[in-house]
N, C-alpha and C positions, 0 to 999 in steps of 0.2 A: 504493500500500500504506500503510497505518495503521503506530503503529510498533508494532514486535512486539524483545519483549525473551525473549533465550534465558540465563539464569544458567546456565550449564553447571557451576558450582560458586557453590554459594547462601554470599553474603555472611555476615557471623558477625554474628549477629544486631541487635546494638547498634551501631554503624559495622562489628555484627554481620553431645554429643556427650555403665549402666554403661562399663564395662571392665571387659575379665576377664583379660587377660594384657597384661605390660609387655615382649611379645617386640619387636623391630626393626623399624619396618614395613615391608624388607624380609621377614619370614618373615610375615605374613599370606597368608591365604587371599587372592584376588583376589577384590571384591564383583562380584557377579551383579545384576542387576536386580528381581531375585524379591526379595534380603534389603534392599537398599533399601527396597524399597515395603514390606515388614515392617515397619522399625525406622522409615520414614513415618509410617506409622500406629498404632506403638506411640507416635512421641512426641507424635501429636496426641489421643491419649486427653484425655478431660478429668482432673484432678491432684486430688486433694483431701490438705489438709493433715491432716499428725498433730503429736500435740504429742510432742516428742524431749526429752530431760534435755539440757539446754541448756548444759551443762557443755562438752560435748563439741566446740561450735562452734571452742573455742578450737585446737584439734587441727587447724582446716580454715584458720586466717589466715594470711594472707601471699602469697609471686609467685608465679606461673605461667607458664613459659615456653612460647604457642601461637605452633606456626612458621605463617611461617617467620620473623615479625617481631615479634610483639605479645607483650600481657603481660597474663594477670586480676591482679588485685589484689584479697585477699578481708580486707573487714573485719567487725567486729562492732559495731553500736549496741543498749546493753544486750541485749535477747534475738532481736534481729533479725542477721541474715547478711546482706551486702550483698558483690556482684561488680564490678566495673569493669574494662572491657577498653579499651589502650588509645587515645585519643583519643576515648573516650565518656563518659559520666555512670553514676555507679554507681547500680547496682540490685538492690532488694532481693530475694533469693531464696528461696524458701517450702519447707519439709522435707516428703518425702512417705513418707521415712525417716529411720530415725539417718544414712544416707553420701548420699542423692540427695535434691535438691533442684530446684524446677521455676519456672519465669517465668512471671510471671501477662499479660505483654505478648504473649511468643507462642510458637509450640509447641517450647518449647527445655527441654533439662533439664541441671543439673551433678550428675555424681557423682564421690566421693573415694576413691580408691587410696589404705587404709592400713596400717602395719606392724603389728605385733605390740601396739605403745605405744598405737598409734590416732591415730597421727598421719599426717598426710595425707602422702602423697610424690608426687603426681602428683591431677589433675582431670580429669575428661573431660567434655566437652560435647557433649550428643546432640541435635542439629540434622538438618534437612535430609536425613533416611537415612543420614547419619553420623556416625562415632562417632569425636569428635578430641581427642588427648591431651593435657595440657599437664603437664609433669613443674616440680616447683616447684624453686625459685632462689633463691639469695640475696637480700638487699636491693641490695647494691652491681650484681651484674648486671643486678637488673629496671629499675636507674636507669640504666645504661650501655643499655640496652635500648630504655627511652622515649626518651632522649636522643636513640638512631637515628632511631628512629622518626618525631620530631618535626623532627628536621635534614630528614628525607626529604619529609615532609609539605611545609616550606619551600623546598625544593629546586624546580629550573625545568629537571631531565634524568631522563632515565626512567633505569631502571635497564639497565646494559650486555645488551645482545641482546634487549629487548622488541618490539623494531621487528621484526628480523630472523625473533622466534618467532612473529609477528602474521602477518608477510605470509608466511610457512612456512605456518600453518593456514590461512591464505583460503584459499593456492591449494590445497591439498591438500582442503579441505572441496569449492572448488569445482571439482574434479577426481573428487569422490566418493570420494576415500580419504584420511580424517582420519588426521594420524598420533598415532596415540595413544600410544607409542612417547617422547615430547615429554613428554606429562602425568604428573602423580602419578597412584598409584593408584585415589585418589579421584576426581578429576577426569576421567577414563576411563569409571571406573565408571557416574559420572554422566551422561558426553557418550553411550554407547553407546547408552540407547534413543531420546536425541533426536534420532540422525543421521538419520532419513529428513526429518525436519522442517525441521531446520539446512540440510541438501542442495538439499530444494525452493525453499528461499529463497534462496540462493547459486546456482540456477539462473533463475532468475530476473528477478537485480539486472542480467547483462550483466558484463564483463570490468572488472577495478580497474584504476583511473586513478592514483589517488595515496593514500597516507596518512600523514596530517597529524598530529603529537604535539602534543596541547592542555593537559596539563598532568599534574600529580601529583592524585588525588582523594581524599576525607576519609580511605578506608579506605588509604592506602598503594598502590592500581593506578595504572597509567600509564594515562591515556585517549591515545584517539585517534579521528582522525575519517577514517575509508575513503571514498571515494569511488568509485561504482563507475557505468556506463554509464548504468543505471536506476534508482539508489535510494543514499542515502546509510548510512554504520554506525557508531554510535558505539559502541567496543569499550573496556573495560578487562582489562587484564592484568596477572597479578602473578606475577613469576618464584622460584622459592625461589633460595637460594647455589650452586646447582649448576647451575642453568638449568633446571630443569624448568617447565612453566607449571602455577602452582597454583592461579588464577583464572583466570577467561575468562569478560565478559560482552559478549553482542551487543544491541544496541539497533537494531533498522532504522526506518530514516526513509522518508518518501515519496519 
């Protein structure tokens, strides 16, 4: 086999989601596979710029806290908006209105939750068929933030129970009943129409022998490398604070 890679939840875009309610993501709807491939293909439209009273960018500066770990950082260069997520390079973002804004690298969009004042309280990044909130933060947190984030990066131990949630999905993918149960909402949402696919290939490989932790990678996942009878898997995984898996990628080897 060639290697075949499954992002059952697509990296953020740069070491890389409107909004219409700041409810809990507890009371969401559950996504469907229908409104994915909707909000797919609204954010791969082509974007064309408007010009905005330029005033207003100041209203959208400063942190964003995107779980489970990361931080945008939004500045301004004279009439230009520029986002940085972190452990990546900032980039500049294009207004397609006065609150939403679009990436001309790829099919990604920011828009801003604001109050009454017009000042932003929250961002949302529309990626990947979805739509992920980042609610804004002080200065002192977004620095206590990076900090984690950056110790973590240097770090040489995954994060408590990544192993344990890795080799829970093998066997239950290759059992035929992923527990989804394990995942955010999102990451559910997403695995559900790849399981016949993910399954066929988990049938395939022959029974797991061993899995090996190979380090911390740029985006904050823990890699690993599965070994299975027939084919080898390089997996990353990222747990939010509560254990949930909020990433999961498979890479299969020959």
């Amino acid at each position: 086999m060639s290697w075949k890679t499954y992002k059952l939840l697509a990296a953020c875009a740069f070491a890389l989601i409107g909004f219409s309610t700041a409810a809990p993501a507890q009371e969401r709807p559950p996504l469907d596979p229908q409104t994915i491939r909707q909000r797919l293909d609204e954010q791969k439209k082509p974007r064309r710029e408007v010009q905005i009273d330029r005033s207003i960018l100041d209203n959208y500066l400063g942190y964003y806290a995107l779980p489970p770990y990361r931080v945008f950082t939004v500045t301004r260069k004279d009439n230009h908006l520029f986002i940085q997520l972190s452990g990546e390079e900032a980039v500049e973002i294009y207004p397609e209105s006065a609150k939403k804004f679009f990436y001309k690298t790829v099919a990604a969009q920011i828009s801003f939750i604001t109050g009454p004042d017009g000042r932003a309280s929250a961002l949302v990044l529309h990626q990947g068929g979805l739509e992920q909130t980042a609610r804004r933060i002080d200065q002192a947190e977004a620095q206590r933030l990076e900090g984690d984030f950056a110790k973590r990066l240097k770090g040489e131990a995954p994060l408590p129970g990544s192993e344990a949630a890795l080799r829970h999905q093998i066997e239950a993918f290759a059992q035929g009943h992923p527990d989804l149960s394990a995942m955010t909402e999102d990451l559910a949402a997403l695995t559900r129409p790849q399981l016949p696919k993910i399954e066929r290939e988990f049938a395939l490989v022959g029974p797991l022998q061993s899995v090996s932790f190979l380090g911390v990678g740029s985006k904050g996942y823990d890699t690993y490398e599965a070994k299975f009878a027939r084919s080898i898997m390089i997996s990353r995984i990222l747990l939010t604070p509560d254990g949930k898996i909020d990433r999961l990628v498979f890479e299969w080897g020959p």
